[in-house]
C-alpha positions as CSV (number, residue, x, y, z in Angstrom):
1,X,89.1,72.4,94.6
2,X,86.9,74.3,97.0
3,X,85.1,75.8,94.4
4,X,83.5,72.4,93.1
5,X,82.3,71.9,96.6
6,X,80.9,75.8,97.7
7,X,77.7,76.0,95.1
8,X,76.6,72.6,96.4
9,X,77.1,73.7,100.1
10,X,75.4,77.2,99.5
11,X,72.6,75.5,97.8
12,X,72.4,73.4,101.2
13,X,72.3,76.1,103.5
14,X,69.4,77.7,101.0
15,X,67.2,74.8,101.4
16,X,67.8,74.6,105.3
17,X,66.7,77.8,105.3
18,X,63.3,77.8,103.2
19,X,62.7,74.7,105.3
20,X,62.8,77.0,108.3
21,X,60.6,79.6,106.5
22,X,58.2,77.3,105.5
23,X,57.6,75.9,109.2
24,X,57.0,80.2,110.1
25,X,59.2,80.8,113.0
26,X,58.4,83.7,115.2
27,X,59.7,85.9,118.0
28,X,58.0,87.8,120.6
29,X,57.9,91.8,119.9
30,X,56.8,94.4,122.6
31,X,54.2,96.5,121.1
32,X,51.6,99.4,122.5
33,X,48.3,98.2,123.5
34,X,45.9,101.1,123.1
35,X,43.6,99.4,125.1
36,X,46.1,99.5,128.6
37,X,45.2,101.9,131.9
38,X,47.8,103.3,133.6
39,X,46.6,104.6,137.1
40,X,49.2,107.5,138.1
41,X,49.0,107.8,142.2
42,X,50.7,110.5,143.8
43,X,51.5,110.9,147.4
44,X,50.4,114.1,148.4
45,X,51.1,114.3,151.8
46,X,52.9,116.9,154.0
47,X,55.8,115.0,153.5
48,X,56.6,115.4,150.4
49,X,57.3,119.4,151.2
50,X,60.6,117.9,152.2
51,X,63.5,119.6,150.4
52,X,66.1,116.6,150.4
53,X,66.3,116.4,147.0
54,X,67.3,119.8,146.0
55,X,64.2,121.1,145.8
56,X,60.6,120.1,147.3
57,X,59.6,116.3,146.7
58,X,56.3,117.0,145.1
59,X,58.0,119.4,142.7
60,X,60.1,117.1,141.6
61,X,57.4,114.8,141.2
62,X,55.6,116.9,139.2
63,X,58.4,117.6,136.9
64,X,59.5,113.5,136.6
65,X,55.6,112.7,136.4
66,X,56.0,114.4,133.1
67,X,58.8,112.3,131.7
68,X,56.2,109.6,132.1
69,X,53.7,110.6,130.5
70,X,55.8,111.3,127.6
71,X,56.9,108.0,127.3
72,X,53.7,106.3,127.3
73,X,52.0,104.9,124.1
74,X,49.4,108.0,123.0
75,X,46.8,105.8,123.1
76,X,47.0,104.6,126.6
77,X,44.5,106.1,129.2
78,X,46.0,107.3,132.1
79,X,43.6,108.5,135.4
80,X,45.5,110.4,138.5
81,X,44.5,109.5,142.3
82,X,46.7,112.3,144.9
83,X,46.6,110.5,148.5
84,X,47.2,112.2,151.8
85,X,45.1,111.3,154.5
86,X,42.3,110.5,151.9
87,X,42.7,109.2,148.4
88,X,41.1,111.3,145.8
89,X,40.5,110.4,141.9
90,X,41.6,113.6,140.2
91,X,41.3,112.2,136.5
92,X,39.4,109.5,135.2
93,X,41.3,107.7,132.5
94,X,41.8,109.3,130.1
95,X,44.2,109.5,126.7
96,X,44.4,113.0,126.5
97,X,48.2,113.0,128.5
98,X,48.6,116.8,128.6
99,X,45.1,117.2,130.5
100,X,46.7,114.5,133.1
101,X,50.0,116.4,133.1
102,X,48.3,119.6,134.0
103,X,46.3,117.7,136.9
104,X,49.5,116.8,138.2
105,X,50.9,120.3,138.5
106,X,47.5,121.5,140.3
107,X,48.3,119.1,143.0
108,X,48.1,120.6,147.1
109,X,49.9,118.6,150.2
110,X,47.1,117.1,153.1
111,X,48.1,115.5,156.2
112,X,48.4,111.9,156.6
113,X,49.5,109.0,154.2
114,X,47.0,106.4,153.1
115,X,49.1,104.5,149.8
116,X,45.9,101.5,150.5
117,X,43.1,103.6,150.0
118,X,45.3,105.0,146.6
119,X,45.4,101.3,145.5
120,X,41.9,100.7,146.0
121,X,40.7,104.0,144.4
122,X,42.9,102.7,141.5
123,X,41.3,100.0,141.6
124,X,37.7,101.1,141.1
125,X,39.0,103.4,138.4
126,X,40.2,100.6,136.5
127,X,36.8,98.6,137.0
128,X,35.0,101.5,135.7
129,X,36.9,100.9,132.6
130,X,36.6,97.5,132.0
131,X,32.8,97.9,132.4
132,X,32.5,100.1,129.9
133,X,34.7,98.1,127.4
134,X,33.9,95.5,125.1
135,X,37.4,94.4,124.7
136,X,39.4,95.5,128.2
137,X,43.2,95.0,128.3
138,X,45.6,95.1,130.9
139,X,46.2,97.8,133.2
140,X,48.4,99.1,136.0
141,X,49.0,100.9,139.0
142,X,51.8,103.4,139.7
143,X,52.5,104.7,143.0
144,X,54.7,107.1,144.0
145,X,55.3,107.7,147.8
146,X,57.7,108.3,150.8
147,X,56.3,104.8,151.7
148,X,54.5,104.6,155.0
149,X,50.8,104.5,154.9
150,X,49.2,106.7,158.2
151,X,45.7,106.2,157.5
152,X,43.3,104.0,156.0
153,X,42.8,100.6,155.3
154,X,46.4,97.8,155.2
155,X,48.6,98.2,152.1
156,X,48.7,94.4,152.3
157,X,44.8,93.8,151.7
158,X,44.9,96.7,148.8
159,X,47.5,94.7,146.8
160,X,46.2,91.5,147.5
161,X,43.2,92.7,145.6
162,X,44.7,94.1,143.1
163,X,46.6,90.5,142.8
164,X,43.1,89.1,142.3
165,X,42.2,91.9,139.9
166,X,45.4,91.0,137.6
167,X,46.7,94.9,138.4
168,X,50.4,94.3,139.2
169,X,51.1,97.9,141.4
170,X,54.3,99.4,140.7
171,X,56.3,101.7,143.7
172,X,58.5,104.7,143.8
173,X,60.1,105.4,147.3
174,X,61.3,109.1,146.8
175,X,63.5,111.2,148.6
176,X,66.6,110.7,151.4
177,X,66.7,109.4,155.1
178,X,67.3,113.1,155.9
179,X,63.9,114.6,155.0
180,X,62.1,117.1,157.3
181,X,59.3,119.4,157.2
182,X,58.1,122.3,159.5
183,X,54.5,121.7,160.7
184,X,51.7,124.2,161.3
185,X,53.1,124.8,164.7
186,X,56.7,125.4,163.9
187,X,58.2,122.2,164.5
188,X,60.7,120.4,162.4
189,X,59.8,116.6,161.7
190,X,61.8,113.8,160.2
191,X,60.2,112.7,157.1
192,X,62.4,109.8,156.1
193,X,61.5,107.9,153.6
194,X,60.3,104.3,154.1
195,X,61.9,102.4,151.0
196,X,61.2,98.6,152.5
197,X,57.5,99.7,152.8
198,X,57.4,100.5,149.2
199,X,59.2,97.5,147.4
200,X,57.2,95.5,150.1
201,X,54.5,96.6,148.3
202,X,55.8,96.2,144.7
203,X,56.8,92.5,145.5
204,X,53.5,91.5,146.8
205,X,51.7,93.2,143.8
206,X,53.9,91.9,140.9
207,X,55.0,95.0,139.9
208,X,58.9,96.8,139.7
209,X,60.0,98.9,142.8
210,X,62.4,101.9,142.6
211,X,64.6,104.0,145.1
212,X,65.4,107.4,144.0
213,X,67.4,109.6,146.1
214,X,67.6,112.4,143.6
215,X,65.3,113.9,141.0
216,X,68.0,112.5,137.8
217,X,66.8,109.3,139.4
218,X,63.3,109.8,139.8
219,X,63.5,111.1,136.4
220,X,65.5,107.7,135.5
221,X,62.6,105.9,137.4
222,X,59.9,107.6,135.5
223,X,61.5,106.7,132.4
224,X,61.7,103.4,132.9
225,X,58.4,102.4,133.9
226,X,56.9,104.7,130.2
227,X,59.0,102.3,128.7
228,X,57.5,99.4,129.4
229,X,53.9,99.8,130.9
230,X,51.2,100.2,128.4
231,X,52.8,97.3,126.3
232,X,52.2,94.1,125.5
233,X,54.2,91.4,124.1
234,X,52.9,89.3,120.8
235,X,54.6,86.9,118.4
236,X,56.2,88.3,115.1
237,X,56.3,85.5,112.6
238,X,59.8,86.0,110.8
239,X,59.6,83.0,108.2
240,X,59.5,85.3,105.3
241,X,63.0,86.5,106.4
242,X,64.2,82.3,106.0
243,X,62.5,82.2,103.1
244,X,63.7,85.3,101.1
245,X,67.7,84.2,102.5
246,X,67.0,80.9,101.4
247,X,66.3,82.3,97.6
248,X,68.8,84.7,97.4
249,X,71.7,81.8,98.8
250,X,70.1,79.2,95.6
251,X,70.3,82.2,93.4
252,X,73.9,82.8,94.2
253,X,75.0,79.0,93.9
254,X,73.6,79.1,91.2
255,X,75.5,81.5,89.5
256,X,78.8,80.4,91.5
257,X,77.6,76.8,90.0
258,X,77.4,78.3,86.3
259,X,80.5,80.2,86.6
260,X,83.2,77.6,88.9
261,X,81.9,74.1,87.3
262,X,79.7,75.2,84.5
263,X,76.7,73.6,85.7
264,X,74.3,74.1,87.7
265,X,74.2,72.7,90.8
C-alpha cells in the first residue's frame, strides 16, 4: 500500500524544493580578498634574546613568522614594522611573501619596547595604501611581542585609532614567565612576558589574542591567524542545488509512478 502513496510524496518533496530554488537561497562563504593588508609587527627588543622557549624568542619568531606567510592568500600584501625602542617600517606592502619572509630573517634586537609606535607605524602603512587604491579593502595589524610597551606613545591611544581606522590589531604574547637576558654589562634580567598587556590590547582593538609558551604554539598561533586574515566573507547563492534536487526527486516519482501504479503521478 505504501507504494501508491511514495510517487505522490516524492513528487511533494520535489516541488518544496524547486520552490526553495526558485526563491535563491544563499550561505555565507569565506573567500580571499586580494585587495586585504596584513601589517606583520615584530618585537625586536633585547627581550626577545630570551631562550625560554628552547631556543632564542626572535628565532623562533622568525621561523613561525613563516608559517604565516605561507598561509596567507598570494594576493594579499603584507608590509613588516620591527619595534624596539623605535618602530621601523622595514617593508612596505607588498605581495611578493618571500621578499617579507627574508626581511624577517634580517631582523637585529634594540633596547626598549614601544608596541604603540608599531601600531601607529602600521597604521600609516595601511593609509598609504588606501591612498593609492581606487578600490581599498580591509586590512590588519599583527603584533607579536613580550607585551610591555617601554617607550613611546600609550598602546591605548594607538588602538583606539586604529578602532577609528577600522584596523582590528591582532596580539601574540610569546615566551614563558621565566625569560632572562644578559645585558651589555653582564647582568641577568627577567624578561617575563606580559600576556594581560597583550590581550589588553587585542580586546580593545577587535582583534584575536594568543599565548604561546612554546614555538609548536607560536607556530599553532601563526597558523591560525593565515587562516583567517586576508579573507572576507560573501554570500553563495545555492538555489541551483534546490532546484537540480527538486528535478531529479519528480524524475524519480515519476518513474516509481509509471512502474508501482502505472500512472504518472
Amino acid at each position: 500500500g505504501w507504494r501508491r502513496h511514495l510517487p505522490a510524496a516524492v513528487l511533494g518533496l520535489a516541488l518544496a524544493a524547486m520552490a526553495v530554488g526558485l526563491a535563491r537561497p544563499s550561505v555565507d562563504r569565506t573567500v580571499p580578498d586580494d585587495r586585504s593588508t596584513v601589517i606583520l609587527a615584530v618585537d625586536t627588543s633585547l627581550s626577545m634574546a630570551a631562550t625560554d622557549v628552547d631556543t632564542e624568542r626572535v628565532t623562533a619568531a622568525k621561523q613561525a613568522a613563516g608559517v604565516f606567510l605561507d598561509e596567507l592568500p598570494d594576493e594579499v600584501k603584507v608590509g613588516l614594522v620591527a619595534f624596539s625602542g623605535i618602530a621601523q617600517p622595514v617593508l612596505s606592502p607588498t605581495s611578493d611573501h618571500e621578499l617579507v619572509a627574508s626581511a624577517v630573517d634580517g631582523l637585529r634586537l634594540g633596547e626598549g619596547t614601544a608596541i604603540g609606535e608599531a601600531v601607529f607605524t602600521g597604521l600609516e602603512m595601511i593609509d598609504a595604501v588606501r591612498e593609492a587604491s581606487d578600490e581599498p579593502g580591509p586590512a590588519t595589524i599583527v603584533v607579536l611581542s613580550v607585551g610591555e610597551s617601554t617607550q613611546g606613545r600609550p598602546d591605548e591611544q594607538a588602538v583606539d585609532e586604529a578602532r577609528e581606522a577600522e584596523v582590528p590589531v591582532s596580539t601574540i604574547a610569546f615566551g614563558t614567565a621565566n625569560g632572562i637576558v644578559t645585558v651589555p654589562d653582564g647582568q641577568q634580567v627577567p624578561v617575563p612576558v606580559n600576556a594581560a598587556a597583550l590581550e589588553a590590547i587585542a580586546e580593545r582593538g577587535g582583534g584575536a589574542f594568543f599565548e604561546a609558551l612554546t614555538f609548536d604554539e607560536l607556530r599553532n598561533a601563526f597558523d591560525d591567524l593565515g587562516s583567517s586574515v586576508g579573507r572576507t566573507t560573501e554570500p553563495q547563492e545555492i538555489g541551483r542545488w534546490f532546484v537540480v534536487i527538486g528535478l531529479v526527486a519528480a524524475g524519480l516519482a515519476a518513474l516509481a509512478s509509471i512502474r508501482w501504479v502505472a500512472r504518472v503521478p
